[in-house]
C-alpha positions in Angstrom: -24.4 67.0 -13.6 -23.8 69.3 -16.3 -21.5 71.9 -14.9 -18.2 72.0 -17.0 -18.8 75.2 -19.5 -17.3 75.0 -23.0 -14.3 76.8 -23.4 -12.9 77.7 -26.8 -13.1 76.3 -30.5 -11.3 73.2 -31.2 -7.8 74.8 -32.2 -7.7 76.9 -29.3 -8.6 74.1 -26.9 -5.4 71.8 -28.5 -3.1 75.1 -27.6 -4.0 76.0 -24.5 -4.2 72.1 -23.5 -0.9 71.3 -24.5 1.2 74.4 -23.2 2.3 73.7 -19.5 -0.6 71.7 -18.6 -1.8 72.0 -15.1 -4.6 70.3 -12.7 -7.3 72.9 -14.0 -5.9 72.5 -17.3 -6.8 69.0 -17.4 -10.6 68.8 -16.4 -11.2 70.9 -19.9 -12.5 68.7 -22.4 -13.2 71.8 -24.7 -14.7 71.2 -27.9 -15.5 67.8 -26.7 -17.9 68.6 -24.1 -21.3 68.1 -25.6 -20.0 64.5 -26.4 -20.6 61.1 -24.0 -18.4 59.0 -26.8 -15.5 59.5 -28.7 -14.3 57.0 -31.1 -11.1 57.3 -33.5 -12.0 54.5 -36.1 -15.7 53.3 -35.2 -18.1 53.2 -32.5 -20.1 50.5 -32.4 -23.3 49.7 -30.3 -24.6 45.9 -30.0 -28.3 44.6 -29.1 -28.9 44.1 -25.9 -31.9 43.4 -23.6 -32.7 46.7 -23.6 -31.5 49.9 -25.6 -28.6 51.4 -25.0 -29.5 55.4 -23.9 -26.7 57.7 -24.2 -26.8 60.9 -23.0 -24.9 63.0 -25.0 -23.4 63.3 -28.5 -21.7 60.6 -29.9 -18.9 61.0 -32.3 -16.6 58.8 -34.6 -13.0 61.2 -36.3 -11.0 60.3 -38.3 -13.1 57.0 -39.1 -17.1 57.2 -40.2 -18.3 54.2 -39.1 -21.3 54.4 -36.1 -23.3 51.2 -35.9 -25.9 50.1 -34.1 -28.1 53.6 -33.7 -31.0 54.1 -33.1 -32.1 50.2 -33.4 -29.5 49.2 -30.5 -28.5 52.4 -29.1 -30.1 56.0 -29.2 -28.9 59.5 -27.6 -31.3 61.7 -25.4 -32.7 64.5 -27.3 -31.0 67.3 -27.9 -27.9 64.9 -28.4 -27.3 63.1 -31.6 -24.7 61.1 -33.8 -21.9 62.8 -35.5 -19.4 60.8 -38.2 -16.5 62.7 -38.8 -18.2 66.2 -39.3 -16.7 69.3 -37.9 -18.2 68.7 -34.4 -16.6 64.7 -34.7 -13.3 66.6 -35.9 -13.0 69.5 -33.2 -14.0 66.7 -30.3 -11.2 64.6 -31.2 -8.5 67.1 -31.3 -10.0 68.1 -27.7 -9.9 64.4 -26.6 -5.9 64.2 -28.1 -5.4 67.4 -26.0 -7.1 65.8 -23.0 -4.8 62.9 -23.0 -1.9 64.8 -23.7 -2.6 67.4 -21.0 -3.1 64.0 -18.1 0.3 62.5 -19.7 2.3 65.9 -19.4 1.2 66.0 -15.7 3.7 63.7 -14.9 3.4 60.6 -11.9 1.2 60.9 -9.4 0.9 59.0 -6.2 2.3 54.9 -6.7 -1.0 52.5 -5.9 -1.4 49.3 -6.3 -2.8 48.0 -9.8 -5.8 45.9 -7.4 -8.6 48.9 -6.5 -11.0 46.7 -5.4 -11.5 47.9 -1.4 -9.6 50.5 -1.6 -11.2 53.9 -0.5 -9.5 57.1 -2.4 -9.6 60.8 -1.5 -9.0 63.4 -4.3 -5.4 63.5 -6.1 -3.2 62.2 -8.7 -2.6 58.6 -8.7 -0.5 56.3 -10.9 -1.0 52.8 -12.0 0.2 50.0 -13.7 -2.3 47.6 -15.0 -5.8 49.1 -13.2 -8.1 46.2 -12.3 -11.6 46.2 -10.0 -12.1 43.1 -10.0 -15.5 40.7 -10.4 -17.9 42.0 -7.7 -15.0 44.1 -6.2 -15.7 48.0 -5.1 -13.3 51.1 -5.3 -14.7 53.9 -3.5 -13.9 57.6 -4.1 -14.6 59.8 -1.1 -14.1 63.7 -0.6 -15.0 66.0 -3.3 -12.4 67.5 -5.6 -10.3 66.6 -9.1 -9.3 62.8 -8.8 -6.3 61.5 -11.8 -5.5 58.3 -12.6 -2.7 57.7 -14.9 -3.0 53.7 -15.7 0.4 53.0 -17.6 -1.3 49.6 -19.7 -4.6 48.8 -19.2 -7.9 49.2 -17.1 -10.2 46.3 -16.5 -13.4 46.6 -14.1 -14.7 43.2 -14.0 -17.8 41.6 -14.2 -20.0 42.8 -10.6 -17.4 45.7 -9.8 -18.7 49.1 -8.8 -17.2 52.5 -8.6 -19.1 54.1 -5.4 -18.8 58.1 -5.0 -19.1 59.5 -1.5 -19.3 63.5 -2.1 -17.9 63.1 -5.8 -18.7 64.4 -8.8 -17.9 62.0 -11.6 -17.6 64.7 -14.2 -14.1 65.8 -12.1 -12.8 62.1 -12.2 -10.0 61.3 -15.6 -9.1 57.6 -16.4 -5.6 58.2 -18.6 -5.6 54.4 -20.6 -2.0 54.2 -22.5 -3.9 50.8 -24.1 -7.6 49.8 -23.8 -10.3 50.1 -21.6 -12.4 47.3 -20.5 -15.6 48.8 -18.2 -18.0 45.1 -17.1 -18.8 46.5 -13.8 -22.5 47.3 -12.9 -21.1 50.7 -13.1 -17.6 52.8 -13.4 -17.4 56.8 -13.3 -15.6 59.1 -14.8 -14.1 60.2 -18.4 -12.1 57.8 -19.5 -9.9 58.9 -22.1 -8.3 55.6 -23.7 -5.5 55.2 -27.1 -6.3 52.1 -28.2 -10.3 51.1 -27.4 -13.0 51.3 -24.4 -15.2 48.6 -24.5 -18.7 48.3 -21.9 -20.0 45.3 -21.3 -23.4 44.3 -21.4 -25.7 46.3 -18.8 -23.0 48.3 -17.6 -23.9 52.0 -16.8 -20.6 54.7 -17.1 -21.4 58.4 -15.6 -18.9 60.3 -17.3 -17.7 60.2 -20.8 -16.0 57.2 -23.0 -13.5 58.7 -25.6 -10.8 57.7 -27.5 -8.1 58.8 -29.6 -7.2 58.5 -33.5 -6.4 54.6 -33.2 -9.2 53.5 -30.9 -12.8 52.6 -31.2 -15.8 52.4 -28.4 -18.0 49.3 -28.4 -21.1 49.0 -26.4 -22.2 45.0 -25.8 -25.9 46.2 -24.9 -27.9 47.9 -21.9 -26.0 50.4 -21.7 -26.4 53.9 -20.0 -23.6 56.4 -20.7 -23.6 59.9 -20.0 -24.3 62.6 -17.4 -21.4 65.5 -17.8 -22.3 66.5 -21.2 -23.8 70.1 -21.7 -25.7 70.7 -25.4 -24.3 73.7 -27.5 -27.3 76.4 -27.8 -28.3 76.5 -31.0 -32.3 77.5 -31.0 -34.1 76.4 -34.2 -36.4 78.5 -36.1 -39.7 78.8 -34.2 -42.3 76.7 -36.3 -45.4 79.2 -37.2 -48.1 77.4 -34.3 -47.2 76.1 -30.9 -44.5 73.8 -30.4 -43.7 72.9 -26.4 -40.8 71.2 -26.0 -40.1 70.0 -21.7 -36.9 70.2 -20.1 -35.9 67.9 -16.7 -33.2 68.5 -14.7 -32.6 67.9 -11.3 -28.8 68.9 -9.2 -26.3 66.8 -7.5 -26.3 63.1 -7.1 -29.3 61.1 -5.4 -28.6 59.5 -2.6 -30.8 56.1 -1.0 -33.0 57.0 1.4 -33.0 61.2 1.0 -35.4 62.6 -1.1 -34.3 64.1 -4.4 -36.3 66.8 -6.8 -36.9 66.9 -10.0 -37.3 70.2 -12.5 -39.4 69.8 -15.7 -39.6 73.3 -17.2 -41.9 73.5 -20.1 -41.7 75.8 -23.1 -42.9 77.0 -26.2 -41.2 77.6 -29.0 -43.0 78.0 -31.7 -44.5 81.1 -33.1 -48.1 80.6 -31.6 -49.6 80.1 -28.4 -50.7 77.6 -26.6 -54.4 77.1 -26.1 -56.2 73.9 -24.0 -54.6 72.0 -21.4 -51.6 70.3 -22.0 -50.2 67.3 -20.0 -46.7 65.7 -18.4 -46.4 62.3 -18.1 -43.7 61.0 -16.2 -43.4 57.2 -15.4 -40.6 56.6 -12.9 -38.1 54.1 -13.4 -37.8 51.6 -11.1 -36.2 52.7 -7.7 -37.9 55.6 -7.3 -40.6 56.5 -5.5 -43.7 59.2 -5.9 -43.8 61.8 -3.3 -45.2 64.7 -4.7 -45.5 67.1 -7.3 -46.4 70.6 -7.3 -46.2 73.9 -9.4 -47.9 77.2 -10.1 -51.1 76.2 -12.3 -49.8 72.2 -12.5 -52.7 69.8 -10.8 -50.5 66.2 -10.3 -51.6 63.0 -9.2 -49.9 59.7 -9.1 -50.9 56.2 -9.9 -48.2 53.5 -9.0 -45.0 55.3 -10.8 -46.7 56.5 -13.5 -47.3 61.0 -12.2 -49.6 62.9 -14.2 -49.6 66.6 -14.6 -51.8 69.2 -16.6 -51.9 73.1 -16.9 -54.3 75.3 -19.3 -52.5 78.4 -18.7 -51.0 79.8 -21.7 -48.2 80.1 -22.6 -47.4 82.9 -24.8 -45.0 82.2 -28.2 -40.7 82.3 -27.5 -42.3 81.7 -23.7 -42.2 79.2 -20.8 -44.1 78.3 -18.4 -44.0 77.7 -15.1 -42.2 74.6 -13.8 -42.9 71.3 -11.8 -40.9 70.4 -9.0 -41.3 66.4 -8.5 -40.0 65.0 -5.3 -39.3 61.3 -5.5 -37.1 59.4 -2.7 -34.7 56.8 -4.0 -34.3 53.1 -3.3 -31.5 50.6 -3.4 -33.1 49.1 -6.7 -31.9 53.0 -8.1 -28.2 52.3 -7.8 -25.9 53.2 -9.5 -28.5 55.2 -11.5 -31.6 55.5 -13.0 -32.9 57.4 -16.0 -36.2 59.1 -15.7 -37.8 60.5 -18.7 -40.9 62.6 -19.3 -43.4 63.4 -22.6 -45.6 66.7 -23.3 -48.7 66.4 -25.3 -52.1 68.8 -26.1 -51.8 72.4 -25.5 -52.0 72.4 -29.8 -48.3 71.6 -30.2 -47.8 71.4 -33.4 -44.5 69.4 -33.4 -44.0 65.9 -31.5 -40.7 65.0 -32.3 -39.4 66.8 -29.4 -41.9 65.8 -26.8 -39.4 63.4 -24.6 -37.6 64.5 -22.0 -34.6 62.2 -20.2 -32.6 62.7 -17.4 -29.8 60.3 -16.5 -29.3 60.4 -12.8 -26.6 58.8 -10.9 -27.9 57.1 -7.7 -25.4 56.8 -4.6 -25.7 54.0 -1.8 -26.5 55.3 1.7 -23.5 57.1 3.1 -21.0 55.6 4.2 -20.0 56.6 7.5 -16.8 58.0 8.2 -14.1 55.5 9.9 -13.4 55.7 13.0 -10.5 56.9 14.5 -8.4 53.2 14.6 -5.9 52.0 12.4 -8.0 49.0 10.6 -5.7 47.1 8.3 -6.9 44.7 6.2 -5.5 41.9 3.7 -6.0 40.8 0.2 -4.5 38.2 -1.9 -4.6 36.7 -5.7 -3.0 35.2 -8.2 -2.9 36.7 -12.0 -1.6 34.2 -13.6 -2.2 30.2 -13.9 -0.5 27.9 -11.6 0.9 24.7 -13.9 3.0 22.0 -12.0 6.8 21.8 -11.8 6.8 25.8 -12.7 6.8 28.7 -10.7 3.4 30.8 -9.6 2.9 34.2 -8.3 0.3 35.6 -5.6 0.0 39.3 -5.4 -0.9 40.1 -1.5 -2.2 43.8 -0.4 -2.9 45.5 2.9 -4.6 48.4 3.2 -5.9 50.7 6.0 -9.4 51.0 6.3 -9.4 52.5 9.4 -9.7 56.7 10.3 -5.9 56.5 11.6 -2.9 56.1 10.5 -0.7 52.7 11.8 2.2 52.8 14.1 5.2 50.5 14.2 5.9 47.7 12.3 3.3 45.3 10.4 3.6 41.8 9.6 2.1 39.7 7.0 2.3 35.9 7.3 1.3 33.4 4.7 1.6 29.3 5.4 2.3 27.8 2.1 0.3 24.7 1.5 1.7 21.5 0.5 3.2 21.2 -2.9 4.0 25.2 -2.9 7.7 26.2 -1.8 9.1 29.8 -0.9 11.0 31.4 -4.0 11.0 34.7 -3.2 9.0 37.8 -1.7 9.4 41.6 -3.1 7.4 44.9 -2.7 8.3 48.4 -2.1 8.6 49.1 1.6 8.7 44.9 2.7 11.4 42.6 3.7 10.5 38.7 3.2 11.9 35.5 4.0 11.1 32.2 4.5 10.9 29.5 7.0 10.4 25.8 5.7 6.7 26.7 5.0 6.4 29.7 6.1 6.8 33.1 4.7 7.5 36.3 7.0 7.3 39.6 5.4 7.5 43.2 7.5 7.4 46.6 6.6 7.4 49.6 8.8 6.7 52.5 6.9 3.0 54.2 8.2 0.0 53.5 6.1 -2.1 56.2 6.2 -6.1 56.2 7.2 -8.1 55.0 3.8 -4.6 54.5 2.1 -2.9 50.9 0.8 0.9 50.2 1.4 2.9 48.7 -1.4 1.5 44.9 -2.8 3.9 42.2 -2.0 4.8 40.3 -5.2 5.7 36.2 -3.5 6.9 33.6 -6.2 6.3 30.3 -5.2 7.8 27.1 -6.6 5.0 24.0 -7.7 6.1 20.7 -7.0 5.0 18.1 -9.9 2.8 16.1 -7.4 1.1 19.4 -6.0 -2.7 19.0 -5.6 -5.1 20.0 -8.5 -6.3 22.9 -5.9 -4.5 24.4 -2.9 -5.7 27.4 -0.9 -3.0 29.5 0.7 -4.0 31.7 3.4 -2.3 34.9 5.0 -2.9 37.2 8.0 -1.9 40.7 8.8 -0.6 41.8 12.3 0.5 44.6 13.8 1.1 48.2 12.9 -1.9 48.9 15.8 -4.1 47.4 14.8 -7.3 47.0 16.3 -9.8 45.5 14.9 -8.4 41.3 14.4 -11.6 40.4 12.9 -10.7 41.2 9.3 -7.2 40.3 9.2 -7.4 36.9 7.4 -7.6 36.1 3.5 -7.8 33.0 1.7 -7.4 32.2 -2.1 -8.2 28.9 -3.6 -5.7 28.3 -6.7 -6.3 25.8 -9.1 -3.1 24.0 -10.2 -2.7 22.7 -14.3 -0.4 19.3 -14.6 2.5 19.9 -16.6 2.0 19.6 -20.0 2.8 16.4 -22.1 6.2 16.5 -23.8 5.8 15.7 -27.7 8.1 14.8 -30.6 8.6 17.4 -32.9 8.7 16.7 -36.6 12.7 15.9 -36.9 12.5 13.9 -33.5 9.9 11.6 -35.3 11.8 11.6 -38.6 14.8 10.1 -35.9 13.4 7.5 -34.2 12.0 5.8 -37.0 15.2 5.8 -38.4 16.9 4.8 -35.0 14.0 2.0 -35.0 14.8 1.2 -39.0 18.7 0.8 -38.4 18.0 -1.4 -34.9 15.8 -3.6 -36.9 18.1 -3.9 -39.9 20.7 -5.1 -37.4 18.9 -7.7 -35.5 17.8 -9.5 -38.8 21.7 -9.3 -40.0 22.3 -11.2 -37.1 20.0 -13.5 -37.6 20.9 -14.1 -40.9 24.9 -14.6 -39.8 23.6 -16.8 -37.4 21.6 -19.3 -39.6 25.0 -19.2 -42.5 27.3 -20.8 -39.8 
C-alpha cells in the first residue's frame, strides 16, 4: 500500500505544488506522506467499542490540541502523534498545497451529486454536494489516478461502501470546499477537506484524512485509518544487547476467496546477538484464514487463528534474519479490511517496546464481473428535502447505464404522480419534461455511455393541503436499447408534514385584545343608552 515516495522538504513541496499544477502533480502529498491525519485546529478521537488504530502519523498545525490517544485511539508503531512540531508544520503546508494543486486543476467531468450505484473508471470528476447514501455503494473500477472535486460537501451515509475493483486507494483525492462527513462501513481515498472530516463510529477510511488551517478531524470510535502512509527512515541508536524488532508487509489488496501472503521480516538491531530461540505470534483477525507458513529455519504451526513461529538461528548484530511468508485466504467477514498484527519475544531481546507489528490490509469483495456487452439502464429517485403540505417538494431522479454498452436513441423516463402531488416543473441537463394531468414525461437523447450516469432530473411538485401523510411515487425508464426490463422501476415512499399552525405574533395579540376591549366597551354603551330612555 505504501508506494508513494517522499519528495522534497515542506517549502519545496508548496512550490512545486502550486506552479502549473498537473495530474502527476497532484497525487504528491510531499512532506505529508508519513501522515494518515491532518488536522488544522484539533484532532480529536472518541471511545468507542474498540480502539481506534491508525496507521500512520497523526498531526494537528496550526492548533495543538490531539485528544483521545492512546486511551481511545493509538497509531501503529513506527507512527506516532505530532502537535504542531516541524513535522505537524511541514505536513500542513503539503496538505494546503494538495488542495490547492486539485482546485487549480480546474472542472472535471459533471456527475451527479447521488454516487450510490454508480460504477466509475479513472478521471476527473466534479461534484456538487457528494453523497453515498445509507447502505448505498459507489464502485471505482480500472486502475489509474481518480479526482473528485466536490464544490460543498461529501457525505457517505450510514451502511455506504466505497468498493475498488483494480484500484489503489492511495491514487484516489476527495477535494471538500466544506466538510467531510465519512459513516460508511468504509470510504477510500485521501480526502483533503477546509473546513472538518469527521468518521463515524466503526468506520474504516484506506487512504488519508487531512485538513487545512480552519479544519479539524474527529474520530466517533472503531475506527481504522491508514494504509498509504510510508515512515521516514530514521534508525535509532543500536541499544548495547539484542533488540529484534518484526516488520509485516504484504502487496496489493486482498481479494475474497484468493489467497493472499503475508511478509514478517525480523531483525536485530541492537548491538548484540541473538542467542535462544525466539518466537512470532500472529493471531489472525477475523476473516482470515490459516493456510500455511513457511521460511528458511522458521518451524510454524497453527491452532484456530492463532500461527506460531520460532527460529534459534542467530542473527548477528545491525542483521536480519530470514523471513516468513504466511499464506492466509480471505473471507467475506474480511471486507473492507482487516488489520493483522504480530509480536516477537525470546531470542534475549533486550527491548519490548517494539515488539508489535500491524498491518492494515484492505479487503476487496469477489470481483465483479465485467458487464456485458448491453446497454442496462437503470433508475433512481429521492427526495432531499421534507415534503410539508400546501408547499412545493422536489425528487431528484437518476438513470444510469450499468450495462457494457453504450445506449442508442432516445430514453424515456415516466413518473405517475400520486394523489395530492401535482406537476410544477421538470429540469436537468440533456431532458425535456412535461406533464400530462398526472403524469410526467421526460426524454433525453444524448448516449449514456457503458458504466456512466446521464444528467439527474430535478421535478418540483406541488402538495395539495389534503395530501396523504405518505405517498410513494414511482417511475420507470425506457428506451435508449435497453435490454434488460427487469431493473427499470423505482419507488420512493415520501412522508408528507401538515402545514404548520399559523400564530399571533406579539403586536397581533396586543390588537385583538384591544379590538376585543373597544367591541366590549361599545356593547355595554349601548346597553347603558338603552336602559336611560
Amino acid at each position: 500500500m505504501n508506494r508513494i515516495d517522499r519528495l522534497f522538504a515542506a517549502g519545496m513541496t508548496v512550490s512545486a505544488l502550486l506552479a502549473s499544477p498537473t495530474l502527476a502533480q497532484a497525487q504528491s502529498v510531499g512532506a505529508a506522506q508519513s501522515f494518515a491525519i491532518i488536522g488544522g485546529q484539533s484532532v480529536t478521537a472518541a471511545a468507542g467499542a474498540t480502539q481506534s488504530l491508525i496507521n500512520g502519523d497523526v498531526g494537528v498545525s496550526p492548533g495543538t490540541s490531539i485528544t483521545g490517544f492512546p486511551a481511545n485511539a493509538t497509531t501503529v508503531p513506527p507512527y506516532s502523534t505530532h502537535a504542531n512540531d516541524g513535522a505537524a508544520v511541514n505536513a500542513q503546508a503539503a496538505t494546503l498545497a494538495l488542495y490547492n494543486s486539485l482546485v487549480a486543476l480546474g472542472p472535471g467531468t459533471a456527475i451527479g451529486d447521488e454516487l450510490s450505484n454508480q460504477i466509475l473508471g479513472p478521471g476527473t470528476y466534479s461534484i456538487g454536494a457528494a453523497n453515498i447514501a445509507a447502505n448505498g455503494n459507489l464502485t471505482l473500477s480500472g486502475a489509474g489516478l481518480y479526482i473528485f472535486k466536490v464544490a460543498s460537501s461529501l457525505v457517505a451515509n450510514v451502511g455506504s461502501r466505497v468498493t475498488l475493483i483494480g484500484v489503489d486507494p492511495c491514487q484516489v483525492y476527495w477535494q471538500v470546499t466544506s466538510a467531510a462527513t465519512l459513516n460508511g462501513v468504509n470510504f477510500a481515498g485521501n480526502v483533503v477537506a477546509q473546513s472538518a472530516v469527521t468518521v463515524g463510529s466503526s468506520a474504516a477510511v484506506a487512504g488519508r484524512t487531512l485538513t487545512t488551517s480552519a479544519g479539524s478531524v474527529t474520530l466517533a470510535g472503531s475506527n481504522v485509518i491508514g494504509g498509504c502512509s510510508t515512515a521516514p527512515a530514521v534508525p535509532p541508536p543500536a541499544p548495547a544487547a539484542a533488540d529484534l524488532i518484526p516488520v509485516k508487509s504484504h502487496s496489493g489488496n486482498f481479494t475474497v476467496g484468493t489467497n493472499g501472503t503475508y511478509t514478517i521480516a525480523v531483525s536485530n538491531i541492537g548491538g548484540t546477538a541473538t542467542a535462544g530461540t525466539y518466537t512470532i505470534n500472529d493471531t489472525l483477525p477475523t476473516g482470515l484464514t490459516f493456510v500455511s507458513a513457511s521460511g528458511t529455519g522458521w518451524t510454524c504451526s497453527a491452532t484456530g487463528q492463532a500461527v506460531t513461529c520460532t527460529n534459534s538461528t542467530a542473527i548477528a548484530a545491525g542483521a536480519s534474519g530470514p523471513s516468513i511468508s504466511l499464506v492466509v485466504t480471505p473471507g467475506a467477514a474480511a471486507v473492507p479490511a482487516v488489520t493483522n498484527t504480530a509480536i516477537i519475544s525470546g531470542g534475549g531481546d533486550s527491548v519490548t517496546s517494539n515488539n508489535t507489528t500491524a498491518d492494515v490490509t484492505i479487503v476487496s469483495p469477489l470481483a465483479v464481473p465485467a458487464p456485458p456487452a448491453v446497454t442496462d439502464l437503470v433508475i433512481t429517485k429521492s427526495h432531499p428535502g421534507a415534503f410539508i403540505a400546501g408547499a412545493n417538494g422536489t425528487y431528484v431522479i437518476g438513470v444510469n447505464n450499468i450495462g457494457g454498452a453504450a445506449s442508442a436513441g432516445t430514453f424515456t423516463v415516466v413518473d405517475t404522480l400520486p394523489t395530492g402531488l401535482t406537476f410544477i416543473s421538470g429540469t436537468g441537463t440533456g431532458w425535456s419534461c412535461s406533464g400530462s394531468g398526472s403524469t410526467v414525461t421526460c426524454t433525453n437523447t444524448t448516449p449514456i455511455a457503458a458504466t456512466s450516469s446521464a444528467g439527474n432530473i430535478t421535478l418540483v411538485v406541488g402538495i395539495e393541503p389534503t395530501t396523504a401523510a405518505s405517498v410513494t411515487n414511482v417511475a420507470t425508464i425506457a428506451g435508449g436499447g435497453d435490454t434488460v426490463l427487469t431493473n427499470n422501476s423505482v419507488s420512493d415512499v415520501t412522508a408528507v408534514s401538515p402545514p404548520p399552525v399559523p400564530t399571533l405574533t406579539e403586536w397581533a395579540m396586543f390588537a385583538l385584545v384591544g379590538l376585543l376591549a373597544i367591541a366590549g366597551f361599545v356593547a355595554l354603551s349601548r346597553r347603558r343608552n338603552a336602559g336611560a330612555v
